[in-house]
Each structure stands twice: as C-alpha cells, then as structure tokens.
C-alpha positions as CSV (number, residue, x, y, z in Angstrom):
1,X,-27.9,-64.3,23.8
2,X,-29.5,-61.6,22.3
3,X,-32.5,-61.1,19.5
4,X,-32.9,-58.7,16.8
5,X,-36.1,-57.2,16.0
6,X,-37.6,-60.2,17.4
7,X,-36.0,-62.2,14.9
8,X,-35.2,-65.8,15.7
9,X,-31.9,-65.7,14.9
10,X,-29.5,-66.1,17.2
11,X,-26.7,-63.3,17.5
12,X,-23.1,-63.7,19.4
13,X,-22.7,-60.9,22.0
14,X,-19.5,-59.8,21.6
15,X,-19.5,-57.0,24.1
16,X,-18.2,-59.3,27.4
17,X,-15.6,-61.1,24.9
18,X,-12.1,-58.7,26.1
19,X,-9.7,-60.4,27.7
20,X,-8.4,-58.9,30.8
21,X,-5.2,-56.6,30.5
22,X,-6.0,-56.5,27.0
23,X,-6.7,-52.6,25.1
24,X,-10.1,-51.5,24.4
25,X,-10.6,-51.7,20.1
26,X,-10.0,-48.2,18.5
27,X,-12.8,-46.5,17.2
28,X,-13.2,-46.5,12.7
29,X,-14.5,-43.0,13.4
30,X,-12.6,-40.1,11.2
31,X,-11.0,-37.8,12.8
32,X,-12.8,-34.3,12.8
33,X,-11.7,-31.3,10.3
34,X,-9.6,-28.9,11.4
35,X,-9.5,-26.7,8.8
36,X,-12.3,-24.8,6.8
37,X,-14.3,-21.8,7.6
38,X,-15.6,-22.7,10.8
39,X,-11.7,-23.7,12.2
40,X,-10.0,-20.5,10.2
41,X,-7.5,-18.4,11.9
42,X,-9.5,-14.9,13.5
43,X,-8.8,-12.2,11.4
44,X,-5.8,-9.5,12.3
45,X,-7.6,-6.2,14.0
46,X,-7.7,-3.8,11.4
47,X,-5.6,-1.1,13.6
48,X,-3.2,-3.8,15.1
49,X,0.8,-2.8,15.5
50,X,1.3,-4.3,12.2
51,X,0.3,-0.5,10.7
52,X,3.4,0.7,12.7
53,X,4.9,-0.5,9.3
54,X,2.8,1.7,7.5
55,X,3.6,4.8,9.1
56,X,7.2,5.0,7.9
57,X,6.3,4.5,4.2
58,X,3.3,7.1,4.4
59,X,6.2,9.3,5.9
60,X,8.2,9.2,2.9
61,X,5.3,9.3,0.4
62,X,4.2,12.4,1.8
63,X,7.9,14.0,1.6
64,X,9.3,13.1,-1.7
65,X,6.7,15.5,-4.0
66,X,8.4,18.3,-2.6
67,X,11.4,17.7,-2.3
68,X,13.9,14.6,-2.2
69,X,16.7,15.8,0.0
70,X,15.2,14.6,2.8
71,X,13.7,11.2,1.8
72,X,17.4,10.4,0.2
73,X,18.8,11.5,3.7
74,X,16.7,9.2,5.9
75,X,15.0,6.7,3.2
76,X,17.5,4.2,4.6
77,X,16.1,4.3,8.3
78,X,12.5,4.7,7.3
79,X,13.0,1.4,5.4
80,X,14.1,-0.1,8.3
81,X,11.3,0.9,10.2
82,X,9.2,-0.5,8.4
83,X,10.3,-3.8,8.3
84,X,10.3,-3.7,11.7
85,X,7.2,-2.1,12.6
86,X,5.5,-4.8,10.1
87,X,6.1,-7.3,12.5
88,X,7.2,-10.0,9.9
89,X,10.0,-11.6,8.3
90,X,9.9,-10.0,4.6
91,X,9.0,-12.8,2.2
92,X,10.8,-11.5,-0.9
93,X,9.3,-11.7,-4.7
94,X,10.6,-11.5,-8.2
95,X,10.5,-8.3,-7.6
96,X,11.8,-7.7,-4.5
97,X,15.3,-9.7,-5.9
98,X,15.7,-8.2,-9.5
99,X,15.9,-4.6,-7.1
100,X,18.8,-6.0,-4.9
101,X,20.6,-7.5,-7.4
102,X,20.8,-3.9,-9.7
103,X,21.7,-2.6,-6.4
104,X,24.4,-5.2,-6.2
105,X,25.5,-4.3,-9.5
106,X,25.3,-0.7,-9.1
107,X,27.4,-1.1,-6.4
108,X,29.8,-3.0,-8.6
109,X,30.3,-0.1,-10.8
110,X,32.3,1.6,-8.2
111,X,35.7,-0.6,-9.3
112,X,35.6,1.1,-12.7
113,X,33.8,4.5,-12.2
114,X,35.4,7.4,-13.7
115,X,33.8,9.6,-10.9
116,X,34.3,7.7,-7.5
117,X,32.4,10.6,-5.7
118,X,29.6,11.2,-7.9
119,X,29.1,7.0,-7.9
120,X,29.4,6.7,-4.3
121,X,26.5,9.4,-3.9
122,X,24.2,7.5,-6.7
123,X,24.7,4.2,-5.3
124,X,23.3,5.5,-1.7
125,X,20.7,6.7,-3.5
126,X,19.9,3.7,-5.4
127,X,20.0,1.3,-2.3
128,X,17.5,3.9,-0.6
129,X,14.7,3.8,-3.3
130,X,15.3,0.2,-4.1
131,X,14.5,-0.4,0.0
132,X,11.7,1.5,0.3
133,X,10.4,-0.6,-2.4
134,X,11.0,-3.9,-1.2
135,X,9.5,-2.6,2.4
136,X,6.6,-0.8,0.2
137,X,5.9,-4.3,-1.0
138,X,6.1,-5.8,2.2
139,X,3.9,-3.6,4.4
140,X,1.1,-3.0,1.3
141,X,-0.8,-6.3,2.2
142,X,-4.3,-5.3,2.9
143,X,-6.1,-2.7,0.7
144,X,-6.6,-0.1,3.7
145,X,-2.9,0.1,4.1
146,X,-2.5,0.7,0.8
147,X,-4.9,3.4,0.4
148,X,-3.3,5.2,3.1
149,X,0.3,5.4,1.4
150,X,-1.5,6.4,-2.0
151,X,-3.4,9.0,0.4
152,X,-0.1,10.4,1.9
153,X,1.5,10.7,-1.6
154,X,-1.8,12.4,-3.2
155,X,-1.5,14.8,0.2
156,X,2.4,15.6,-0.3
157,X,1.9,16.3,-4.1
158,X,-1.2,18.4,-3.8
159,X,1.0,21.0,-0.9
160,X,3.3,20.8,-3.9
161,X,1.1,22.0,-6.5
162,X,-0.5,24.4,-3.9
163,X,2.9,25.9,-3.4
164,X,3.3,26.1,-7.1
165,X,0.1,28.0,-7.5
166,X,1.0,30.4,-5.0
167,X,4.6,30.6,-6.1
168,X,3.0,31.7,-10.1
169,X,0.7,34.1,-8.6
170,X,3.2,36.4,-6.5
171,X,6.3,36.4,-8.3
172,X,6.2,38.4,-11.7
173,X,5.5,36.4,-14.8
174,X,8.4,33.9,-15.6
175,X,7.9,30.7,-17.9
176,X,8.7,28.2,-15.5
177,X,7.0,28.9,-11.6
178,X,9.1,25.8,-9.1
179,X,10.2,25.5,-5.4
180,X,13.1,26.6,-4.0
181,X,16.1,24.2,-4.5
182,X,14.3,21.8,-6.3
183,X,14.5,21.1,-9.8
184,X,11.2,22.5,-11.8
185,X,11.4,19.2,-13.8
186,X,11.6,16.9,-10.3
187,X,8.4,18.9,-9.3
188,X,6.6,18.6,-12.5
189,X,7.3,14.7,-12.4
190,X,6.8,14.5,-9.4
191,X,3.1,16.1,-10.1
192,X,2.2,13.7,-13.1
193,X,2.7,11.3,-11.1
194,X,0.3,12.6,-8.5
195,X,-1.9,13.2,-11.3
196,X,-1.6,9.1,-12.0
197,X,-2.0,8.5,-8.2
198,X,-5.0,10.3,-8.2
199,X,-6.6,8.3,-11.2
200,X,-5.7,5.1,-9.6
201,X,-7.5,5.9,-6.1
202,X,-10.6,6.8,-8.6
203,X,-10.5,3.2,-10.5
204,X,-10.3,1.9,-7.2
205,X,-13.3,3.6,-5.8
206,X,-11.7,4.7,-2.9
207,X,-13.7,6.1,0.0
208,X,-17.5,7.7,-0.3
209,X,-18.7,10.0,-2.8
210,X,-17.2,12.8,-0.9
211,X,-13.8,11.3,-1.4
212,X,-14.4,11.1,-4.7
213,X,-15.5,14.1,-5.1
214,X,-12.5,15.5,-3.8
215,X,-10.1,13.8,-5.8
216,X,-11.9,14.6,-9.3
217,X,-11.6,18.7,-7.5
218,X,-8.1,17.7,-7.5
219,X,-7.3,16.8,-11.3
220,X,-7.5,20.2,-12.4
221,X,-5.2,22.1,-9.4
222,X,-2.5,19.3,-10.6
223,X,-2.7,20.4,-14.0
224,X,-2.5,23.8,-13.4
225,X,0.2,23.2,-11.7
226,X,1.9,21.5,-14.3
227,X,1.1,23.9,-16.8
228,X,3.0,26.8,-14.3
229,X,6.5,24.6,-14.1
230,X,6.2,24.8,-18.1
231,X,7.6,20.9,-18.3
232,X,6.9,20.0,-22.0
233,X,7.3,16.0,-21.1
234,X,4.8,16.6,-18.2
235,X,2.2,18.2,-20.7
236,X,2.5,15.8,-23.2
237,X,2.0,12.6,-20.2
238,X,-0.9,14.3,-19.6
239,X,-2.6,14.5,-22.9
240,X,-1.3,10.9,-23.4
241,X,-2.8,9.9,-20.2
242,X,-6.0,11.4,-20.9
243,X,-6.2,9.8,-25.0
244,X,-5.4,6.6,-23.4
245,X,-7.9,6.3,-20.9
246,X,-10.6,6.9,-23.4
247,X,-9.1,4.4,-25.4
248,X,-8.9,1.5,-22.8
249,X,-12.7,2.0,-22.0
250,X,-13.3,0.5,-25.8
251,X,-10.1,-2.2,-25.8
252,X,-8.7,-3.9,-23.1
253,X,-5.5,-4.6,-24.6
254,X,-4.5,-1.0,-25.0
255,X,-2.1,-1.2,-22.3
256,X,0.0,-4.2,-24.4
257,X,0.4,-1.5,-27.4
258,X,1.4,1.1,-25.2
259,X,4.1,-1.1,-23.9
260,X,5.2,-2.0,-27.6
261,X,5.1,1.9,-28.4
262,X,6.7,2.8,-25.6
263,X,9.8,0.7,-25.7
264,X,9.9,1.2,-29.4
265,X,10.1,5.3,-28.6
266,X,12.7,4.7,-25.9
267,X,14.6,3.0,-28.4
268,X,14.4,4.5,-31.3
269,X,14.3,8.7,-30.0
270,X,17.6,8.9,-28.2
271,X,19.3,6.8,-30.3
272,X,18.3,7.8,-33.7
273,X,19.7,11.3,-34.1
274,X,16.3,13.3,-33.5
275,X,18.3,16.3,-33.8
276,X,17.8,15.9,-37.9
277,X,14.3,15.8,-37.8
278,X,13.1,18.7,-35.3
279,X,9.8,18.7,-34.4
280,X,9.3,22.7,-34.8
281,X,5.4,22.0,-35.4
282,X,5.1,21.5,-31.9
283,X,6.6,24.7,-31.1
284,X,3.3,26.1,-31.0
285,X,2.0,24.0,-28.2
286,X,4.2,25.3,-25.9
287,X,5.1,28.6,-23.9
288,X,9.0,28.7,-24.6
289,X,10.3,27.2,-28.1
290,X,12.1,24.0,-28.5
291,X,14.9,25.0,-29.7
292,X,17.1,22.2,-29.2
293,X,15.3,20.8,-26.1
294,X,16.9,22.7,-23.6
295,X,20.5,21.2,-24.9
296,X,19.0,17.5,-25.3
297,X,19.5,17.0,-28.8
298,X,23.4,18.1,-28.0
299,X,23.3,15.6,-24.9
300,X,22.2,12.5,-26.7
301,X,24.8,11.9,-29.1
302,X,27.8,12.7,-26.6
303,X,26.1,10.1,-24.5
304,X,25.7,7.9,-27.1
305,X,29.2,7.7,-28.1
306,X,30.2,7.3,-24.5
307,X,28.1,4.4,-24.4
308,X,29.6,2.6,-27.3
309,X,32.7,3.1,-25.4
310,X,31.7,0.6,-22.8
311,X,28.3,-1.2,-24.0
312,X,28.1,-4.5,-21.6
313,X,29.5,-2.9,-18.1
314,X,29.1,1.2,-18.4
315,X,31.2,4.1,-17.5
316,X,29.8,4.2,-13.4
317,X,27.2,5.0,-12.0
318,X,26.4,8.5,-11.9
319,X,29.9,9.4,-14.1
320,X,28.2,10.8,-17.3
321,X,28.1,14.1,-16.3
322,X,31.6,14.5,-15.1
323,X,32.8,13.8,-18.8
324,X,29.8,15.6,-20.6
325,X,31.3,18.7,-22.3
326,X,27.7,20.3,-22.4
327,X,27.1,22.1,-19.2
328,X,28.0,19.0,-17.1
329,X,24.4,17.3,-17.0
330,X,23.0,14.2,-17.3
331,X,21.9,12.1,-20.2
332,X,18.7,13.2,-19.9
333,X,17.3,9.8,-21.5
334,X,16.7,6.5,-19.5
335,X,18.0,4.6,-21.9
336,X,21.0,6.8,-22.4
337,X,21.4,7.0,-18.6
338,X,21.1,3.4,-17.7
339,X,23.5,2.5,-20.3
340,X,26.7,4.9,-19.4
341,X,25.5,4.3,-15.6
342,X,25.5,0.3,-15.8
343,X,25.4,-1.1,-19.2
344,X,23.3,-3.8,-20.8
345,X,23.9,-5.5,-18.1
346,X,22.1,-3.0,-16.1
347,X,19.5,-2.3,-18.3
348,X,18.0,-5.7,-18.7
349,X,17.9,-5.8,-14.9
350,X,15.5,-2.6,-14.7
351,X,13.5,-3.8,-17.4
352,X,12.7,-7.3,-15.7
353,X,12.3,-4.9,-13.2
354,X,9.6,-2.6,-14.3
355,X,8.4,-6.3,-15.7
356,X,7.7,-7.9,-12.6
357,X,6.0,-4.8,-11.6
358,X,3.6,-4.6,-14.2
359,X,3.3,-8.4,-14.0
360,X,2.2,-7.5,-10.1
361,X,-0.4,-4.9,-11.5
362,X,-2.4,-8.1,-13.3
363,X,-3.2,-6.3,-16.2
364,X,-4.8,-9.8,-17.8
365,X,-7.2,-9.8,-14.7
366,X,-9.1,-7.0,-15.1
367,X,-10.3,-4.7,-17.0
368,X,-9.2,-1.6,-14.3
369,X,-5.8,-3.8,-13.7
370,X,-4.9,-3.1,-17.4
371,X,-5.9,0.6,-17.4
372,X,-3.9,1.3,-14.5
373,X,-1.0,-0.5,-16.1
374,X,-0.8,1.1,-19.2
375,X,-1.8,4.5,-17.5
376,X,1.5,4.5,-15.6
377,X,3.5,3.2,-18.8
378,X,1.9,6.0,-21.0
379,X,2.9,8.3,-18.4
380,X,6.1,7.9,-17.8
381,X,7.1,7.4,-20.9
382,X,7.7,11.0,-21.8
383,X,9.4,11.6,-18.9
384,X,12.0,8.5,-19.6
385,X,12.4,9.6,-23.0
386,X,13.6,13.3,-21.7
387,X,14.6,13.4,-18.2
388,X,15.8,11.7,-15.2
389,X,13.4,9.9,-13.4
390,X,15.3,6.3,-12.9
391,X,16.3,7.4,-9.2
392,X,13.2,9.1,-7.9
393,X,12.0,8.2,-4.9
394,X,8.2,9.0,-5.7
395,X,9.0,6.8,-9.1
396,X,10.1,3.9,-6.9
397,X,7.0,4.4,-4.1
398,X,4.7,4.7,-6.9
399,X,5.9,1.3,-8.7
400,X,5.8,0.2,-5.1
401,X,1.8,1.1,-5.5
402,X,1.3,-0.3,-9.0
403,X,2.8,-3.7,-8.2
404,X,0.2,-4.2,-5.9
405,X,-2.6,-3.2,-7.7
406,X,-4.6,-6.7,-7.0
407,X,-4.7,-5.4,-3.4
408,X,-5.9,-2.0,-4.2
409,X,-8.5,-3.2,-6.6
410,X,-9.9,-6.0,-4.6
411,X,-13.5,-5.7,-3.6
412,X,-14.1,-4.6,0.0
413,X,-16.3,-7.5,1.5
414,X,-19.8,-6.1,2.0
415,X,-23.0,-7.3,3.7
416,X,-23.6,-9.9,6.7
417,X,-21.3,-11.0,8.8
418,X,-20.9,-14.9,8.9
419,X,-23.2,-16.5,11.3
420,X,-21.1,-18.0,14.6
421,X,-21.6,-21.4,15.8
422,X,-23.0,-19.7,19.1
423,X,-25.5,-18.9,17.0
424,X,-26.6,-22.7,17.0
425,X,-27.3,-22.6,20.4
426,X,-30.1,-20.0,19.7
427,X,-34.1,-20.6,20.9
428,X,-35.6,-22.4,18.1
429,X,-32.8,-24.3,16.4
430,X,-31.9,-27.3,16.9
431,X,-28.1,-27.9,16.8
432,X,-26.3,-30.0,14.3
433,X,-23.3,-32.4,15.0
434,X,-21.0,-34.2,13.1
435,X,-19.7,-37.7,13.6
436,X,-18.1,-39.2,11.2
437,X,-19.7,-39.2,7.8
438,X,-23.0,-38.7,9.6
439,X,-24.9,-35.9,10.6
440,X,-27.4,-35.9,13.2
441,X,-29.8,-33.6,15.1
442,X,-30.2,-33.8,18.7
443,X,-33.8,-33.4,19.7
C-alpha cells in the first residue's frame, strides 16, 4: 500500500503485478526527431571532388570566345568529364530533355538530307553544344561554381577582345579587325555575349568592390572591340541592351515585352520581304553601307522558298547552303535556318527550349531575375534576326548560365555561424533535454 501526498486514499501498487516470463509494457513515449536543423546532413566542403565537374566546363567556357574549332573537336569528352567528375547521377529537367530530343530529331534529318556530309558535321556539332548544356546544368548547383564558369567565359572573351585591339592597332586601317580563321561575326557574337556575361556577374554582385571594379573597366574594352569587328547586329545589341536596362529599373515587366517584340521581329523581318523597305537611314550609323546586308536581303527569300518546299520536316540539317545559289552561305536568319534545317517540327522544339530556359532564369521572382532575362533576349535578338548563332557553343554555355540564374542570384549566407549543441555543454548554461512532449532542465 502506498499514500499520496499524505492522502488517505488508498492507491494499488502496480509496480510488483508482472507475471513471470511475461514482457516489460512499452513505453507511450514518442520517438525522438530525426530530422530538422539540429539532425541535418553536414554541408559538402566547398572545394570537395565534386568541382572536378567544374573544371571541364570552365575549360570550354574559356575556349569557345576565340575560337570554336577546338570546343567542337573535344566538347564531346569535356561533357563527359564532367558528368563524371560531378560525382552524381544527372537528374535531368525540362530542359535537359527538350535538348536531347532536338538532338534526336536533328539526327533524324539525316534520312532525307540533301547534303549527307554537311548534315553529318551539323549534327556532331549539335549533340556537342546540346551536352555541354545538359552537363552545364548539372554541375552549376552552388553559386561559387557558377561564378567560376561565368569567370572563365568573361576571361576567354576579354583575350578575345584584347587580341582584337591589338589586331586594329597594327594592321593598316580595314573596316572589319577579326582573328585569324575565325569568322569576324563569331567573334563579335561571341563578344556581346561577353558583354551580357559581364552585366550578369554585376547584378549578381559578384566578388568585392575590386571585382567590381574590374568588370565595370571591362565594359568599355568589349565595346571597343566590337566596334573594330564592324558587326552591325553586335552594335545595335548593344544599344538595345543598354535602352533596356534603363528601362527595367522603372518596370519590371519589361523583359515580357521584349519577348513579345522579339518574336514578333523574328517573325515578321525574314519573312516579310525587308528587301522593299531598306532601311538606308541607318546607313549613317555605320562604317560600311548596308547595301543589301552583305547579300541578306538576296539570302532570305531563296531560303524562304526552300522552306515552303518542305515546312513540317525541313530540307537537313546543315543542307541550305549546298542549294543556295548566293555564294553558298547560310540562311543567315534563325528562323530561316531552323526551318530548312528541321522544320516546324524543329522549331517549336528550340523555342520550348529557349522557354524552359528562361523559365529557369525566374524572371517572376525578382526584380534582377527579370533584367537578366530580358537582357539576354534583347541581346540576342539582333543576332538571330541576321546571323548564325543557333549552334554556338558560347550561345549554348551562356543559356547553360541563364537557366540557372536562381543559383547565381541567391544571397550568399552572411553573419554567425549556427550555435552547436556542444555549445550546451558550456560553463554557465544549463542543458536542455527533450522527452517526449516535455522539456526539462537538468540542475
């Protein structure tokens, strides 16, 4: 018998009442929590093996400003490298399967080309930008790695732009200053795209003020730049660029009407016969005249009627100059290009494409997200509606960039560091335990 409190009722002690052989009662206690912030998984060391991933990626960002050649001739290995390196089994996006399956059916266009030589060359090329992409994506998880591939780009387009200083300044005075064996118009895409590189790295305040410093120093050498290679798209990228910006600070939705315009001049340029309505009152903007835009406004109709020819599938990959009676060049249009290459079919691939990207980017999260957005679709857009940029590898490593934007932009944590639970244990606090629902202090 047993009292309570001095109380004089009786109470039954139940502690002597098991039976022998029989199990002890399980405790009603809850089990503890094994997740939360004091059970979370250590963080990855900031130079683990996982930035062997990085390496190959930075490699190829820091090649393909100056030339191509050699980023086409091992973009395939450095792919695989780093998916390797990464240490991880690739978790594909929207993204990452809209790019394999134009790949699949670029491929594809090889049973009806009408240049089986030229195709098989363009669809090598294709499957090597498209992988660098999806690995791109794959290794860009953290905002340091990121950085670092935007940093290796910026570093491989300004030796480009020094080289096409120095290239202006000894030769005698020509209208367009390029590299050797690369096209003028390659580099001077290749440089705006720098240029938009450069701005992004700025929105994301990356590095110290020095940094900083350094990459506003380095605006003005890639305009100059530009300016020597005499690319007209370039030039007017860059104005467009520079009237957008200002424009963005004052309304957020800027980068949805520079979609609209943009698809709307892709559309509507190549396609409507610009050749009756030359624009001779930009002829004064520019070093050389327009003239017929270097053979453009004869370009776009033949390609136009060769894409009637076969709308839904195309003519192959790659094929359009082979049956262009004008100097044997390209379309010199993305629209143009796509649709002799693949065919609507193809085309409203790339554009979920370049969709999913942008959707990546976040414009509706952020002011900066929607900047940088329409920065790179104001940018570009001359340079679709003139030239060939569909294939480029610094295209597809920059798009590579812009779909992670969220990951660029995100704050870097600052500040304390979270208190360990050693620290409990310190002179002058008492520790805390859980048990239960309960929480008690042990004196």
């Amino acid at each position: 018998m047993s009292r309570r409190n001095g109380a004089g009722t009786a109470v039954r002690d139940r502690s002597a009442t098991r039976a022998p052989g029989s199990r002890m009662p399980r405790s009603r206690v809850p089990a503890q929590r094994t997740a939360g912030p004091a059970h979370a998984a250590p963080a990855p060391p900031r130079w683990g093996l996982t930035w062997l991933g990085v390496l190959p990626i930075g490699l190829a960002a820091a090649l393909a400003p100056a030339d191509p050649a050699p980023v086409y001739a091992s973009g395939l290995w450095l792919a695989g490298l780093a998916l390797l390196g990464s240490g991880r089994v690739p978790r594909l996006g929207p993204v990452d399967y809209l790019g394999l399956l134009l790949c699949g059916w670029i491929t594809a266009t090889l049973i009806w080309t009408r240049d089986p030589t030229a195709s098989q060359t363009a669809v090598r090329s294709w499957w090597t930008v498209t992988l660098l992409l999806i690995a791109a994506r794959h290794v860009l998880t953290t905002r340091g790695r990121l950085l670092a591939v935007a940093a290796a780009l910026l570093s491989g387009t300004t030796w480009t732009a020094v080289q096409v200083v120095l290239a202006g300044e000894s030769e005698e005075p020509v209208l367009r200053v390029g590299l050797d064996n690369v096209g003028v118009n390659y580099t001077a895409y290749a440089l705006t795209s720098g240029a938009l590189v450069c701005v992004m790295l700025l929105v994301a305040r990356a590095g110290n003020r020095l940094v900083r410093a350094v990459l506003w120093a380095l605006l003005p050498l890639l305009v100059h730049a530009i300016a020597l290679t005499g690319t007209r798209a370039s030039l007017v990228a860059l104005a467009a660029v520079a009237g957008y910006l200002l424009l963005a600070l004052f309304h957020r939705d800027a980068w949805a009407w520079s979609a609209a315009v943009s698809a709307l001049l892709l559309a509507v340029v190549p396609f409507g016969h610009l050749g009756r309505h030359r624009p001779e009152l930009l002829d004064a903007l520019f070093s050389r005249p327009l003239d017929d835009l270097s053979g453009r406004l004869l370009v776009w109709p033949i390609a136009e009627a060769t894409f009637w020819e076969s709308p839904l599938v195309g003519i192959g990959v790659g094929a359009f100059p082979s049956v262009n009676p004008y100097f044997g060049i390209g379309a010199h249009s993305l629209l143009l290009t796509l649709g002799n290459d693949v065919g609507l079919v193809g085309i409203v691939i790339f554009i979920a494409l370049i969709a999913g990207v942008l959707a990546g980017a976040a414009p509706g999260s952020g002011r900066r997200n929607a900047m940088l957005a329409g920065a790179l679709i104001v940018g570009w857009t001359p340079i679709w509606l003139s030239g060939h940029w569909e294939i480029s590898p610094v295209a597809w490593l920059v798009l590579g960039l812009w779909s992670r934007l969220p990951v660029a932009l995100a704050t870097p944590r600052r500040g304390r560091r979270r208190r360990r639970r050693s620290d409990a244990f310190l002179p002058g606090r008492l520790p805390t335990y859980r048990t239960g629902h309960a929480t008690t202090r042990r004196s």
